[in-house]
VMD Tcl script that draws the C-alpha trace (Angstrom):
set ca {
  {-17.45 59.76 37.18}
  {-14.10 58.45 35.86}
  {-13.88 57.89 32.14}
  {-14.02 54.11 32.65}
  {-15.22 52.16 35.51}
  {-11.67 49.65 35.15}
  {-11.23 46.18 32.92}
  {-11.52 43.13 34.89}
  {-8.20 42.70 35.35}
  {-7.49 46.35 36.79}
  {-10.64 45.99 39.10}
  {-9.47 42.46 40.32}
  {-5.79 43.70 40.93}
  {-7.36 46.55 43.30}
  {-9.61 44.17 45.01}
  {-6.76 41.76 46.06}
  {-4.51 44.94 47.12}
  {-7.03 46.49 49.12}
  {-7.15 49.27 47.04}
  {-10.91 48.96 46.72}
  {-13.83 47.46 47.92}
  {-16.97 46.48 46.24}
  {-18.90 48.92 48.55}
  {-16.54 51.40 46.88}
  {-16.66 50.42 43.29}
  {-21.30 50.50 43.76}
  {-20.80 54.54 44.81}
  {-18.58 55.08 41.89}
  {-20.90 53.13 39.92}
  {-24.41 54.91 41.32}
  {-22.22 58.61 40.81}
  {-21.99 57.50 37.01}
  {-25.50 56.84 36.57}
  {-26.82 59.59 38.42}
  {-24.35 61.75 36.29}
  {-26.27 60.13 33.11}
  {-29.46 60.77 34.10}
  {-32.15 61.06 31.10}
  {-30.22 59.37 28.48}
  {-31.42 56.37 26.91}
  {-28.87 54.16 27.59}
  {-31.18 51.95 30.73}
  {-34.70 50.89 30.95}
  {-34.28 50.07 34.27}
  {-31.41 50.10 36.70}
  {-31.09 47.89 40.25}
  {-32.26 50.12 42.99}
  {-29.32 51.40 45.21}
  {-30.18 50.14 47.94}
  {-30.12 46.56 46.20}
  {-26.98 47.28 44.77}
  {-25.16 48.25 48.17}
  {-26.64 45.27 49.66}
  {-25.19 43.11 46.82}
  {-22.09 44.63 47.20}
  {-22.28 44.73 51.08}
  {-22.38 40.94 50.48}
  {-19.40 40.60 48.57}
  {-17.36 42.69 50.84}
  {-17.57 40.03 53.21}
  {-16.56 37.29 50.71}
  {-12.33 36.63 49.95}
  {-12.03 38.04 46.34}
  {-10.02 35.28 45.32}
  {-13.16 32.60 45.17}
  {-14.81 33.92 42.62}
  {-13.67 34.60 39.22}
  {-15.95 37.91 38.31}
  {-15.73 39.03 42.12}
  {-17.47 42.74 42.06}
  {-17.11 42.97 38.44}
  {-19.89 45.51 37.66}
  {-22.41 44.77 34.07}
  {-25.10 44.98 32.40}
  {-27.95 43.01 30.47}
  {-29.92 44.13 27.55}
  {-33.39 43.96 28.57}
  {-34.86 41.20 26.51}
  {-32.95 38.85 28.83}
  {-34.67 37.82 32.17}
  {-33.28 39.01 35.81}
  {-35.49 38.24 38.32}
  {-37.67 40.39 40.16}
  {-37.12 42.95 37.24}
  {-39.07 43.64 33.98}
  {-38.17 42.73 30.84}
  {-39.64 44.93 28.10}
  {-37.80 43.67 24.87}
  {-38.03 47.45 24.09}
  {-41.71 47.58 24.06}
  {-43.07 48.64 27.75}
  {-46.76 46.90 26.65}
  {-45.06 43.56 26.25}
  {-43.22 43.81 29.62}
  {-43.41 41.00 32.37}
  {-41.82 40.91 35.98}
  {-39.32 37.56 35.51}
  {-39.44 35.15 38.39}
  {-36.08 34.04 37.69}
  {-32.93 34.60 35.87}
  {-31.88 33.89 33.08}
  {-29.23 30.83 33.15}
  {-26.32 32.99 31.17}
  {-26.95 36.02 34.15}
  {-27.54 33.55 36.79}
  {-23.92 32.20 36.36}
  {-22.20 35.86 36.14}
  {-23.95 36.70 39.79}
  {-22.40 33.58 40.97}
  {-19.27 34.27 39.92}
  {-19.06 37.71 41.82}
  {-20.56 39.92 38.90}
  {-22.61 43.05 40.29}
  {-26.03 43.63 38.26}
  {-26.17 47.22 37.59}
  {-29.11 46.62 35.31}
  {-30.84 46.52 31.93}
  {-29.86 48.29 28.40}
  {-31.86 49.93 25.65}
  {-32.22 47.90 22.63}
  {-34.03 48.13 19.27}
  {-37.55 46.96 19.59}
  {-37.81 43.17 19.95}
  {-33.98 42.82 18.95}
  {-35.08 44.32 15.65}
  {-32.96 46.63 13.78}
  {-28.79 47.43 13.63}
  {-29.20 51.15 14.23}
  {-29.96 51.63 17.93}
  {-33.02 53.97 16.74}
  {-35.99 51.87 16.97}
  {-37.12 51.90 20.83}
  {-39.86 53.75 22.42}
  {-37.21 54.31 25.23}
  {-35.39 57.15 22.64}
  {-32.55 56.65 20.45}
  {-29.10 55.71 21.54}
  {-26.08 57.80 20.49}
  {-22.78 56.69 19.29}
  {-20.21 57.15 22.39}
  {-18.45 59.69 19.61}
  {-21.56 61.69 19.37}
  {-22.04 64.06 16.42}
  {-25.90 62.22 15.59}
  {-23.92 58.76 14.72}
  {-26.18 56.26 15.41}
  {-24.92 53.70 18.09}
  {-25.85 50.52 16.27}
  {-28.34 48.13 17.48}
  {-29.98 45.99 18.77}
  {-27.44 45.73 21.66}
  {-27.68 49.62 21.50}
  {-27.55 50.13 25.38}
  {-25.46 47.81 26.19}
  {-22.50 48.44 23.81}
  {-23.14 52.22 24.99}
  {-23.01 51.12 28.41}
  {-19.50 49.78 27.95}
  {-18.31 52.56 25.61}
  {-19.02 55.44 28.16}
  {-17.18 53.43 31.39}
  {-20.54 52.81 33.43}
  {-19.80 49.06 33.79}
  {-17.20 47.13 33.00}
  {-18.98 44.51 30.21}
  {-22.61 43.84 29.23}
  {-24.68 41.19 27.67}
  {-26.01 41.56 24.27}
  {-28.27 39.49 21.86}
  {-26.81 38.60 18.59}
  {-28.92 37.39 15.77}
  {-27.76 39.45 12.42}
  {-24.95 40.85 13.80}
  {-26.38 43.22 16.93}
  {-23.62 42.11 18.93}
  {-21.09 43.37 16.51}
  {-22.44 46.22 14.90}
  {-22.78 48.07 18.05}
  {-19.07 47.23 19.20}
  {-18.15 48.59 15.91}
  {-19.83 52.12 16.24}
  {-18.66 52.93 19.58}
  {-15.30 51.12 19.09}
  {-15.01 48.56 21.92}
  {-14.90 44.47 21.55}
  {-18.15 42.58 20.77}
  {-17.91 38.70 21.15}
  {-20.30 37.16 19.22}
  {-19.67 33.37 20.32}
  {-20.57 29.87 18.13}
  {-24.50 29.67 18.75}
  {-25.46 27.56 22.33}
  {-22.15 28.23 23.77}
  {-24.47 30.83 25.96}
  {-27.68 29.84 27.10}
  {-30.82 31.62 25.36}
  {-32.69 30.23 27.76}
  {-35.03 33.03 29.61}
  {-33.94 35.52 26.22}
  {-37.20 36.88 24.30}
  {-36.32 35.28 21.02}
  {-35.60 37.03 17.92}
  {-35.35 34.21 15.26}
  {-35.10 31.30 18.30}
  {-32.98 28.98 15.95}
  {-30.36 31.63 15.02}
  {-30.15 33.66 18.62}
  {-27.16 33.59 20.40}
  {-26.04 36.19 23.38}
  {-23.06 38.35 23.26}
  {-20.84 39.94 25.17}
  {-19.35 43.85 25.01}
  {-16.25 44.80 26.54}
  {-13.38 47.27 26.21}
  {-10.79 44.56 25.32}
  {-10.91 41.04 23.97}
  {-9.48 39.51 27.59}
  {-12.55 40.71 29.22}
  {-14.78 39.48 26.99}
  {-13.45 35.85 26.66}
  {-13.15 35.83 30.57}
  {-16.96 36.74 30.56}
  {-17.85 33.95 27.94}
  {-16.08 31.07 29.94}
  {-17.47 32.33 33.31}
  {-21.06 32.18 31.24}
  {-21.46 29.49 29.14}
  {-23.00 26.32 30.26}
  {-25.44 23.73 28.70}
  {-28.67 23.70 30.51}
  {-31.79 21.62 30.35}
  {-34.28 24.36 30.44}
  {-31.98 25.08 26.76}
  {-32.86 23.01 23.80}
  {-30.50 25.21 21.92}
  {-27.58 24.83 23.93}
  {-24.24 23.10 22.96}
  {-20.65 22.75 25.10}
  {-17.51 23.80 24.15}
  {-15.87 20.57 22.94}
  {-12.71 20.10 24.81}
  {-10.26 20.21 21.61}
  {-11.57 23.87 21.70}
  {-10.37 25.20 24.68}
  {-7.05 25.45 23.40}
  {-6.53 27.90 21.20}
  {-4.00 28.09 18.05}
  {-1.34 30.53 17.64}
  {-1.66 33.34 15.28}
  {1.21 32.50 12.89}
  {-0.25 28.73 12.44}
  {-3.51 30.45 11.30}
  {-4.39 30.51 7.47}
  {-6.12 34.28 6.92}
  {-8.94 34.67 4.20}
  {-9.61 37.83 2.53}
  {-12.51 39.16 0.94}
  {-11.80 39.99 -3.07}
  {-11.82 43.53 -3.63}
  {-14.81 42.83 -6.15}
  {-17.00 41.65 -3.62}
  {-16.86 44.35 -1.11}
  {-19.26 47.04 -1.06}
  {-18.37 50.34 1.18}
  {-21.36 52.52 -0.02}
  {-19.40 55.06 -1.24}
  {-17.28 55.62 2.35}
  {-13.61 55.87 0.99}
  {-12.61 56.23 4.73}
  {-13.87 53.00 5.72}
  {-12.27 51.33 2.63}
  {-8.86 52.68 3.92}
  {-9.23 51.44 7.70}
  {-10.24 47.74 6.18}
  {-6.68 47.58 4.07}
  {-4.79 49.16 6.82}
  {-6.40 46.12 8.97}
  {-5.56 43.55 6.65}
  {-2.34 44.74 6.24}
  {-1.69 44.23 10.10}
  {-3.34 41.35 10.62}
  {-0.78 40.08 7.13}
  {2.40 40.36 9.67}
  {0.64 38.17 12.46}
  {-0.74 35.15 10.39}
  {0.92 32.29 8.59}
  {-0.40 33.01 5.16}
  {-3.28 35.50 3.60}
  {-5.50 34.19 0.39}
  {-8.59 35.73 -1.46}
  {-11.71 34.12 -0.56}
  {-15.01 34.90 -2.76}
  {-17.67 36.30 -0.12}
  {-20.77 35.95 -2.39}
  {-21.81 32.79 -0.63}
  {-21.45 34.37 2.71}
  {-23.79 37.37 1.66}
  {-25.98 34.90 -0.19}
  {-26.63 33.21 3.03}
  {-27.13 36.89 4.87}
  {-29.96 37.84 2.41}
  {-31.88 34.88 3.45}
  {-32.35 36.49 7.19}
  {-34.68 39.28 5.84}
  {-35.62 38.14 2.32}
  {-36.19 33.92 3.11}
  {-38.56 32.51 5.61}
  {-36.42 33.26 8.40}
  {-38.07 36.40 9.07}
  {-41.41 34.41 9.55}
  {-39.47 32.75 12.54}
  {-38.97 36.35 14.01}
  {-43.09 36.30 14.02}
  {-43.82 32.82 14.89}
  {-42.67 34.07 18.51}
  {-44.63 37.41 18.66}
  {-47.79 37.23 16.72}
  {-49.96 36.75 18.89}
  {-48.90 39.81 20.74}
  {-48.86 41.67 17.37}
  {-52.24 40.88 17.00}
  {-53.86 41.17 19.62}
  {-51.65 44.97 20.35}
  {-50.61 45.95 17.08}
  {-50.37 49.84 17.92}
  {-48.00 48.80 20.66}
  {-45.23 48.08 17.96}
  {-43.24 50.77 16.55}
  {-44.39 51.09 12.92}
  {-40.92 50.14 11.45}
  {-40.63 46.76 13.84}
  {-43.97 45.91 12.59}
  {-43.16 46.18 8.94}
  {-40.72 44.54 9.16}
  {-42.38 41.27 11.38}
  {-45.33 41.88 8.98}
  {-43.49 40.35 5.83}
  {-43.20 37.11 7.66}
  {-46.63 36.61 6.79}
  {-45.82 36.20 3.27}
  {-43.60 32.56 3.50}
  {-45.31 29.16 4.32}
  {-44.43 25.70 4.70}
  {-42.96 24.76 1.25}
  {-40.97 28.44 1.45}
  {-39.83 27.76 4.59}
  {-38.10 23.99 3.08}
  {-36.99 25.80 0.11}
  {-34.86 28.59 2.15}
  {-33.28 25.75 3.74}
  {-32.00 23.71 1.11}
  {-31.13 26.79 -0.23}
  {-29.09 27.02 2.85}
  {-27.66 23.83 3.04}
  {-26.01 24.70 -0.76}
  {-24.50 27.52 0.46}
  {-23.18 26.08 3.68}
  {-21.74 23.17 1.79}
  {-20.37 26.34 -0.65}
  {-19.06 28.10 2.24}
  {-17.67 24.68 3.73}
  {-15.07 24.15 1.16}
  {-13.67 27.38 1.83}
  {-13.61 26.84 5.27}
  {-10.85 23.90 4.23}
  {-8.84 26.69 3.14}
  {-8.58 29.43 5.85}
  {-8.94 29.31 9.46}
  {-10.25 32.77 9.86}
  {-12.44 34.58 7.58}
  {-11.57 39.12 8.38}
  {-14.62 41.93 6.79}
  {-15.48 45.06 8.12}
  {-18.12 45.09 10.62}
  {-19.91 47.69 8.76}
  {-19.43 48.98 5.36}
  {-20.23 52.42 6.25}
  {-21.83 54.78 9.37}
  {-24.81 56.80 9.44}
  {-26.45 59.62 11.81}
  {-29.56 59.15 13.36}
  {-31.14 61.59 10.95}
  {-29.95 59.58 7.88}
  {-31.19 56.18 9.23}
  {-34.43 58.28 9.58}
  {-34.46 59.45 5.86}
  {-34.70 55.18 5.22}
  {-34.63 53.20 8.08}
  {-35.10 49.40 6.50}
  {-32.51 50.21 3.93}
  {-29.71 51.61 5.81}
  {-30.88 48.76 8.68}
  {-29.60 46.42 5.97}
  {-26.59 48.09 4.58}
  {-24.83 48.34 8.15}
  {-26.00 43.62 8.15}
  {-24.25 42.89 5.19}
  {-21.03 41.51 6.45}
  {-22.59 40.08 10.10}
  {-26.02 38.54 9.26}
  {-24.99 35.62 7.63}
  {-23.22 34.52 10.57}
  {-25.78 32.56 12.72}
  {-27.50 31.24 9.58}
  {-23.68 29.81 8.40}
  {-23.00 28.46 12.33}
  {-19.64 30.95 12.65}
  {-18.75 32.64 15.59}
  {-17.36 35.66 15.29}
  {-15.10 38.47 17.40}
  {-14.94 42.72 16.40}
  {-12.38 44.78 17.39}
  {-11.61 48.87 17.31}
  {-9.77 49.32 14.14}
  {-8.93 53.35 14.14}
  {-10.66 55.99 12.41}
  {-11.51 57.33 9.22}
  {-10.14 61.02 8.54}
  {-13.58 62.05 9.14}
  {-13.24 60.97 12.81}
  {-15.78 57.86 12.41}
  {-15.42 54.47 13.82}
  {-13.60 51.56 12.26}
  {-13.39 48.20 12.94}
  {-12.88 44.44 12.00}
  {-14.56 41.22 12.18}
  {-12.50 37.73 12.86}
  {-15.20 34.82 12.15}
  {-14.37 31.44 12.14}
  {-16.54 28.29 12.44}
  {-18.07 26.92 14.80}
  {-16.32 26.51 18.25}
  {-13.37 28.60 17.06}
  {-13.98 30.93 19.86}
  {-10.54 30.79 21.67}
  {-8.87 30.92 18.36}
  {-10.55 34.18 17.01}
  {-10.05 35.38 20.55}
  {-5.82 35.19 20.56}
  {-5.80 36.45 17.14}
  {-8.35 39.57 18.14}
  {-5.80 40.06 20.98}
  {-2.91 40.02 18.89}
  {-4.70 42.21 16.21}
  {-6.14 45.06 18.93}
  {-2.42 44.48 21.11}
  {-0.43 45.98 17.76}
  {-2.23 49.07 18.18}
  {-1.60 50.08 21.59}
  {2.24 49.27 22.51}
  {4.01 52.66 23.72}
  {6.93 53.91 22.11}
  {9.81 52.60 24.42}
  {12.72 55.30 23.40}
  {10.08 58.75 23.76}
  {10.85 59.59 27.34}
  {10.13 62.28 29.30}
  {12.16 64.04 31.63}
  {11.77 60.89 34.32}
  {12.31 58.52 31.62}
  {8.81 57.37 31.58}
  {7.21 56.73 28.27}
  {4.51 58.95 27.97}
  {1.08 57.40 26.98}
  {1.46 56.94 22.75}
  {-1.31 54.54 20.83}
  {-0.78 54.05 17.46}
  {-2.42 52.12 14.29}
  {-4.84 55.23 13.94}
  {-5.95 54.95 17.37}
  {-6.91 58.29 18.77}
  {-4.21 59.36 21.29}
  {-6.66 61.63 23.10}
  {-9.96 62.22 21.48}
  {-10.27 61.70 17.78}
  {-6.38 62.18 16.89}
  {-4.51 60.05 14.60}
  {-0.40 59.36 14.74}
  {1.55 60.18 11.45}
  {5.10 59.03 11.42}
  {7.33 61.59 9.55}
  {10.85 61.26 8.37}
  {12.00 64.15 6.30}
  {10.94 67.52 5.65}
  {8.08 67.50 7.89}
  {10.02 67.19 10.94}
  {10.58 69.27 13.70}
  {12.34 72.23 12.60}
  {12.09 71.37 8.99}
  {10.76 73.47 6.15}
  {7.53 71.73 6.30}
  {6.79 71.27 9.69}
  {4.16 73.90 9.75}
  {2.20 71.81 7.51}
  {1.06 69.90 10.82}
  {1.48 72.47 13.49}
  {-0.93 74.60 11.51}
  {-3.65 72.18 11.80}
  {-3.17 71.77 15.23}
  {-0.60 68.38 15.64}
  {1.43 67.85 18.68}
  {4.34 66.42 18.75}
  {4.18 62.96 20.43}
  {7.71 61.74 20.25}
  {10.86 59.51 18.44}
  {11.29 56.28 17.38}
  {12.12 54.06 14.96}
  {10.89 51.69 11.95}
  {10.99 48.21 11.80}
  {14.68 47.45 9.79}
  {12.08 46.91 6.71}
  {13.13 50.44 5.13}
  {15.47 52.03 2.83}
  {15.75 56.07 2.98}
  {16.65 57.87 -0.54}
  {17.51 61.41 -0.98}
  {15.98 62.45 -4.24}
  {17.06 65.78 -5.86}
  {14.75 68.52 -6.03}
  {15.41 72.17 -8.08}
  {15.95 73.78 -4.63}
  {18.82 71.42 -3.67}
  {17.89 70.50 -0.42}
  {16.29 67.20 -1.55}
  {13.23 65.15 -1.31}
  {13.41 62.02 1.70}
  {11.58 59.10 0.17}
  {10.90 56.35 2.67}
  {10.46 53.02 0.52}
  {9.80 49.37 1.60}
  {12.04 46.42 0.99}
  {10.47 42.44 0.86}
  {10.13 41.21 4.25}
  {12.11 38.46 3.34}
  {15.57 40.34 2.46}
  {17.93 41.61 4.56}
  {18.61 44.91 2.82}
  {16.15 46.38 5.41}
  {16.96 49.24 8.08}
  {15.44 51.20 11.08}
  {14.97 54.64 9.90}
  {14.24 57.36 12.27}
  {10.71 58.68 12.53}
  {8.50 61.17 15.02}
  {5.05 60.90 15.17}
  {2.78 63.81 15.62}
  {-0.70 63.69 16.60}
  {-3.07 65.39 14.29}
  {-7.05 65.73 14.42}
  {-8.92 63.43 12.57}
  {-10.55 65.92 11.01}
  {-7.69 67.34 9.18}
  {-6.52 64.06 8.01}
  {-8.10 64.90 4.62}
  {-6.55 68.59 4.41}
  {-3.18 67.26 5.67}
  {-3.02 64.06 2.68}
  {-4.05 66.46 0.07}
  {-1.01 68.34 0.31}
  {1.08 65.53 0.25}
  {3.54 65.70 -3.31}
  {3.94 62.79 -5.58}
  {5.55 60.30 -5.35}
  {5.27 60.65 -1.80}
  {1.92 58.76 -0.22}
  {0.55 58.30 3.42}
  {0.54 54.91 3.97}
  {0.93 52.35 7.14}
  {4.59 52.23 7.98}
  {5.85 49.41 10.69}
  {7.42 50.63 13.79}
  {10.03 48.48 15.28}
  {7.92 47.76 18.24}
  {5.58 45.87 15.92}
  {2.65 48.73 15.58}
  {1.48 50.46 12.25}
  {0.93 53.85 12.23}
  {0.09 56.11 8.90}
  {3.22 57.48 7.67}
  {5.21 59.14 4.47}
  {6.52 56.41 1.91}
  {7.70 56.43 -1.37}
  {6.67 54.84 -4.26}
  {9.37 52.69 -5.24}
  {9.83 54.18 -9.23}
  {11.38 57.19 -7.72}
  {14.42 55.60 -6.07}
  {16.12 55.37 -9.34}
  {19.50 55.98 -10.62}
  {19.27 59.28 -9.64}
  {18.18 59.49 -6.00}
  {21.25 58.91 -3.18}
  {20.38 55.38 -1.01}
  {20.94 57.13 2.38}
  {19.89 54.46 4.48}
  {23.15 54.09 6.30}
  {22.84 56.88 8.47}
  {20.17 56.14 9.98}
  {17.09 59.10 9.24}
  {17.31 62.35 7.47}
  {18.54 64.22 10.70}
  {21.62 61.77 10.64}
  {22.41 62.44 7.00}
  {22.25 65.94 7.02}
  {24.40 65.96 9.79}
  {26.87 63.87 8.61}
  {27.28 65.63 5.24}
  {27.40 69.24 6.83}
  {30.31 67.99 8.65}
  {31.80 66.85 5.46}
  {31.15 69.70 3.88}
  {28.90 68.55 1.35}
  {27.26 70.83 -0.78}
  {24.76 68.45 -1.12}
  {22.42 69.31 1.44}
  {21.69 73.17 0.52}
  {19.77 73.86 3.66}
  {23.82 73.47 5.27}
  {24.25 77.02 3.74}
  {22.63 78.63 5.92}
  {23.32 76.52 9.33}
  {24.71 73.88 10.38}
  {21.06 71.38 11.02}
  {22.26 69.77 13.97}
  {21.37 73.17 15.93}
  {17.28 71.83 15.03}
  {17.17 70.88 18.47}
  {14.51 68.55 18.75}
  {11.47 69.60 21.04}
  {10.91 67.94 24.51}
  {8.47 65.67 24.74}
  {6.69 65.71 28.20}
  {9.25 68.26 29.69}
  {12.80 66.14 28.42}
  {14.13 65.67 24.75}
  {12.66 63.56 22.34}
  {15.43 60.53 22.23}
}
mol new
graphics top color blue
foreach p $ca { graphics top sphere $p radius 0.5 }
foreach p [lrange $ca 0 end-1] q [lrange $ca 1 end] { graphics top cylinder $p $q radius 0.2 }
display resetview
């Protein structure tokens, strides 16, 4: 089984060149699952036969006439296919469907092969991907991290390469908490822009279906090729056509949370990935302002603590009744405090509402995109255990007030913490801001994956680099360093000795000045400071970029001297990676502006030539010798 199964785009590209067929793509497809056997990621699959035949089918059908043409995917299984059972995560409550839902019913005819239907929390029921009778569903990056829920399966599904996108359910955010903790792209689109027609409803006024993919392209693709307003839908809206268009991310107005009002439970690491986010998104937007998010999470508490959660009953109590032991105990605690709102609460919670929306409205006159964290923190399947309503609702805060406020919403893969767990970010907007939050998710999610152009190897190829804290293989982090911890330098063996490779050269954005600042050894301390974006006192200093393990991230920053910091430094290809700055007090008087020449390699060159007993290290060679290592078999340019 290949680690991915292909985007869209690389699986339509091979259709059209004859490179593969769909009768191909269904044994690849049928290894992977077989390979997968006994994990909880499926309730039920398509038989293979059914699946060749499908595929059979399309084989005989010009891949350029439909838009999704053998695009493999998956539905969570609260959302009807017909023929097949839908459980909602409780095999008592199952029912064959007689036909399919209107959102699946439009992927098949665009080309899209069913492979079949995803684990979920109980009755859409829970953030954590633990509550199914089915088992628990991991995290992609394993170590007991729980996967997030209710999408569990699907997001899982996608993570692991089995298909190429799947359908979730999003209510309080289990189309984005999911895509968060196994770091792909969760869509979360403005509510009736996908049917929910032939979907076992959750809270039926708030539901909305999702979409899970690897990258934002696929995942819009999927959402046009869906959506559709249906009469069997009384929920359903269109896309109004000044939507379709979307606006370009430097005409967009950014709003950030106040530090005061975000909460990361104590997770340092996750804190760190959310500035680092910001900060990128900061260089792609036309302006960035503080926003108060206490309305926003005002609105979220109403989900679970307002009559809302007496909706989630209103559509299974009779079968609560009537099978009570058939519900996990923790989905029917939580269903059983609906019984404790009537009428007159249920009018209340929604002019409470209304206040808040009208709150939140205002602000919306301010910003065109709202960025949190998807979750504040992560937890392991044993700690969502220890208290599973509480930690259900610390991994909601910042995506169950969505639905109630009528936002859509987009997460994307924003790195890792030094602790190797997943990061990401949320885009919301309001309603039918779909395309919008789409190009801006691109352009956020693009900045972290563009290869170093001038790292070649002995071809000239670039060699495979992603940056912005992106693991280069599995769970490794890029560092950009620009003095004494490169190659060959005295302090190099600070990062080979926990195991960083060297991944190659480059540059920084012209943003930078370089300052040699004496030390008592006289070799001197390089201090990497930025200038205002807005001056033209900036210059590309030369940097390499080693790979180290997450896991010694921690280790690594500890060592780090004042008033030197790890930080996010801009590359001149437009990523951010974590690198060595300076705090700017330390460029004083004292400290030699050696910007001019380019890096520290440069300078020390230049003044051994010169005979500068500046640089002591020129005592005992001349540092040009350092020859650089190669970098996939040539030199590092």
């Amino acid at each position: 089984m290949p680690e991915r199964i292909g985007s869209i785009s690389e699986l339509r590209s091979a259709y059209r060149e004859h490179r593969l067929t769909p009768v191909d793509l269904t044994e690849t497809v049928l290894e992977g699952l077989a390979g997968r056997a006994g994990e909880p990621v499926w309730i039920s699959t398509v038989s293979p036969d059914d699946l060749r035949a499908r595929a059979a089918v399309l084989a005989d059908t010009d891949p350029q006439t439909l838009p999704l043409y053998g695009i493999p995917f998956a539905v969570k299984d609260n959302i009807d296919v017909a023929g097949m059972v839908t459980t909602a995560g409780c095999p008592d409550f199952g029912y064959r469907a007689t036909e399919d839902a209107p959102v699946v019913r439009r992927l098949l005819d665009a080309g899209a092969l069913l492979v079949g239907k995803t684990n979920l929390d109980q009755f859409a029921t829970g953030l954590t991907g633990s509550r199914s009778p089915y088992g628990s569903v991991e995290s992609v990056f394993g170590g007991g991290l729980v996967s997030g829920g209710s999408s569990s399966g699907s997001a899982v599904a996608v993570a692991t390469g089995q298909v190429t996108f799947a359908l979730g359910t999003d209510t309080a955010g289990s189309g984005r908490v999911p895509a968060a903790l196994n770091g792909i792209v969760g869509l979360k689109p403005t509510r009736g822009l996908l049917s929910t027609a032939g979907v076992v409803p959750a809270c039926r006024s708030l539901d909305c279906v999702s979409v899970f993919a690897t990258d934002v392209a696929d995942a819009t693709e999927v959402l046009h090729a869906a959506r559709a307003v249906t009469t069997a839908d009384p929920w359903g809206r269109p896309l109004p056509a000044a939507s379709l268009a979307s606006r370009a991310p430097e005409t967009l107005r950014l709003g950030v949370p106040r530090t005061a009002d975000l909460e990361f439970f104590g997770d340092a690491g996750q804190a760190v990935r959310f500035a680092a986010g910001v900060h990128r998104l900061r260089d792609l937007v036309d302006t960035v302002r503080q926003v108060p998010l206490a309305p926003f999470l005002a609105a979220g508490d109403l989900l679970y603590q307002g009559p809302w959660v007496a909706e989630r009953l209103a559509g299974l109590d009779d079968f609560l009744r009537t099978h009570p032991e058939s519900v996990l105990p923790v989905t029917r605690t939580v269903l059983e405090t609906g019984r404790r709102y009537d009428a007159v609460d249920a009018f209340r919670g929604r002019h409470r509402l209304r206040e808040l929306r009208a709150e939140v409205d205002r602000w919306w006159q301010e910003m065109d995109v709202l960025v949190v964290p998807t979750v504040g923190t992560t937890f392991t399947l044993a700690e969502v255990a220890e208290d599973p309503i509480g930690r259900n609702a610390v991994l909601g805060r910042y995506t169950q007030f969505a639905n109630l406020l009528d936002l859509a919403a987009v997460t994307v893969p924003n790195g890792f913490t030094a602790d190797g767990r997943p990061a990401s970010l949320t885009l919301i907007g309001p309603a039918f801001s779909d395309t919008t939050l789409a190009r801006l998710a691109a352009a956020c999610a693009g900045a972290d994956a563009h290869p170093v152009a001038e790292s070649t190897s002995g071809n000239g190829a670039a060699p495979p680099i992603r940056g912005g804290g992106v693991p280069t293989g599995r769970r490794e982090v890029l560092i950009a360093v620009v003095g004494r911890h490169l190659s060959g330098e005295s302090r190099n063996t600070d990062l080979t000795d926990l195991g960083a490779t060297l991944a190659g050269t480059t540059r920084t954005a012209p943003l930078y000045r370089l300052y040699r600042m004496p030390t008592p050894d006289g070799e001197g301390l390089p201090g990497l400071v930025r200038v205002a974006s807005a001056t033209p006192d900036g210059h590309g200093i030369e940097v390499e970029l080693w790979s180290l393990p997450t896991s010694a991230v921690g280790g690594f920053l500890a060592g780090v001297p004042a008033p030197l910091s790890l930080g996010w430094v801009r590359l001149h290809d437009g990523r951010h990676v974590l690198g060595f700055l300076c705090e700017a007090y330390a460029a004083g008087p004292e400290a030699e502006d050696i910007s001019a020449t380019g890096g520290w390699r440069a300078y020390r060159r230049l003044t051994c030539k010169e005979g500068s007993p500046a640089n002591a290290s020129c005592i005992a060679g001349d540092p040009s010798s350092h020859r650089r290592p190669t970098v996939n078999g040539g030199d590092a340019a």
